[in-house]
Wavefront OBJ file of the C-alpha trace (Angstrom):
o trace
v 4.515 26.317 13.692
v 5.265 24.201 16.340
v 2.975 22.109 18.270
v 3.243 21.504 21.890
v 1.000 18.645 23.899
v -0.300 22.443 26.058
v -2.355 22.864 22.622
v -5.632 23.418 22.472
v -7.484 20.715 22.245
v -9.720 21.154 19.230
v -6.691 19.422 17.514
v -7.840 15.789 17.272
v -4.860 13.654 18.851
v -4.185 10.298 16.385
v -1.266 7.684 16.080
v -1.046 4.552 14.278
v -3.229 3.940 10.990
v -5.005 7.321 11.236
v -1.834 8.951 11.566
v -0.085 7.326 8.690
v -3.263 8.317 6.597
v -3.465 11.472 7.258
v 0.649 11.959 6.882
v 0.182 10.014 3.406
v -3.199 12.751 2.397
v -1.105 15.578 3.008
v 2.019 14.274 1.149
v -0.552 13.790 -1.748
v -1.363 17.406 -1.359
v 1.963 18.540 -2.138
v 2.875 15.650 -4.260
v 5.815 15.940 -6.488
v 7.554 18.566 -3.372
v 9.449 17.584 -1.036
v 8.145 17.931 2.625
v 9.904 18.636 5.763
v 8.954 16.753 9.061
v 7.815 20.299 10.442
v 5.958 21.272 7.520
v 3.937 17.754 7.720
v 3.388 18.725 11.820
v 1.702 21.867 10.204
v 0.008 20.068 7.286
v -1.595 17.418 10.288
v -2.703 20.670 12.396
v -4.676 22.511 9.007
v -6.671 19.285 8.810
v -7.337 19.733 12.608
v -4.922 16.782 13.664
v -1.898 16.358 15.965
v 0.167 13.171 17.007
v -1.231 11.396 19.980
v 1.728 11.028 22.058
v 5.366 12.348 22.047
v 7.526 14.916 20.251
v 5.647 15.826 16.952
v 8.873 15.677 14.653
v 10.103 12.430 16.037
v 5.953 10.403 15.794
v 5.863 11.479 12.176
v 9.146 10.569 11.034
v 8.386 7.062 13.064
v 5.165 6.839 11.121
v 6.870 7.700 7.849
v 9.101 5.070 8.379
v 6.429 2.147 7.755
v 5.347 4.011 4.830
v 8.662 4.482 3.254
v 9.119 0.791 3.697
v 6.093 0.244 1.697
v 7.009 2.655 -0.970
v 3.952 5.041 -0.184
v 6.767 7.536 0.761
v 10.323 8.658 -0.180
v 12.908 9.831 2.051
v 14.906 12.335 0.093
v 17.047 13.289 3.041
v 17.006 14.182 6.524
v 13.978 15.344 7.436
v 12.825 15.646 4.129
v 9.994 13.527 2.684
v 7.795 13.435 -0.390
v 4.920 10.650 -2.261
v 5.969 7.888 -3.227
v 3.504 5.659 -5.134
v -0.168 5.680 -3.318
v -2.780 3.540 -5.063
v -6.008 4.919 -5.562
v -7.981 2.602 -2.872
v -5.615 3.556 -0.404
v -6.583 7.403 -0.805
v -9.980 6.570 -0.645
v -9.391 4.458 2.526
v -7.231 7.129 4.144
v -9.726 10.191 3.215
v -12.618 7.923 4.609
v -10.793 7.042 8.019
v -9.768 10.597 8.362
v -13.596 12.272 7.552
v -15.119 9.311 9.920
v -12.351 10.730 12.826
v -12.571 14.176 11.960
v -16.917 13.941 12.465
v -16.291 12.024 15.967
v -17.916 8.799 14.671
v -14.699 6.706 14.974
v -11.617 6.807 17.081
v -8.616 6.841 15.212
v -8.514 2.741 15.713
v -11.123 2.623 13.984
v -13.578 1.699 16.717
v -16.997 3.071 16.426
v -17.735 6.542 18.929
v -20.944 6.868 17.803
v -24.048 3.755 18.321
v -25.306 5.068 15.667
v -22.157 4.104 13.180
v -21.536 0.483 14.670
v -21.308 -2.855 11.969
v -19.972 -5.776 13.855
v -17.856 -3.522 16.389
v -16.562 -1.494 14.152
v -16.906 1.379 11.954
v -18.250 0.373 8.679
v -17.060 2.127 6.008
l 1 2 3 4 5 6 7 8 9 10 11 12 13 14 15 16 17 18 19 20 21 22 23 24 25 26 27 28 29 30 31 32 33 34 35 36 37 38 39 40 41 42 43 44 45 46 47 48 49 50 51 52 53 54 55 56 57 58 59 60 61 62 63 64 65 66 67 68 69 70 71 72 73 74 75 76 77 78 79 80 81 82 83 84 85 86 87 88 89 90 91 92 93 94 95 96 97 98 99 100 101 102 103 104 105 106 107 108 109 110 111 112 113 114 115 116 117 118 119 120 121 122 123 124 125
């Protein structure tokens, strides 16, 4: 499936952190496969996510890049991707961040959308 910036738009558009997250939650999913770049544009658009700006392929193998530097993913070979080690807070973190962008309470900064979700400017939780 690919995913054009013409689609529609109940596909939440998020880059930085979020997108990481939510690139590291569905590697998790399929941990111990190995993931194509176009498989993990599909994975983004079942949890009702796309990449904010750009070509699809090329903004998640940039964002994979800071995680394979940080050993949270592997590159096994072009285009190809699986988990490397996540710890267990940073799961939690990335599931939170994800429900709390996913509800509309929090842009994918982190930045409080809702008043009623606000702790010192920004989202708590």
């Amino acid at each position: 499936m690919f995913i054009s910036p013409h689609d529609p738009p109940t596909l939440v558009p998020v880059g930085g952190r979020a997108l990481r997250y939510a690139l590291l939650l569905a590697l998790h999913r399929h941990r111990g496969r190995v993931r194509s770049v176009g498989e993990l544009v599909e994975d983004l658009a079942a949890l009702g996510l796309r990449p904010r700006h750009g070509r699809p392929g090329k903004v998640v193998s940039d964002a994979l890049r800071w995680e394979v530097a940080r050993g949270r993913a592997e590159r096994v070979g072009p285009d190809r991707y699986r988990l490397g080690r996540l710890p267990e807070v940073t799961r939690w973190r990335a599931r939170r961040r994800i429900e709390l962008i996913l509800a509309g309470l929090v842009d994918d900064a982190g930045f409080a959308i809702s008043s009623e979700y606000v702790h010192d400017g920004r989202a708590a939780g």
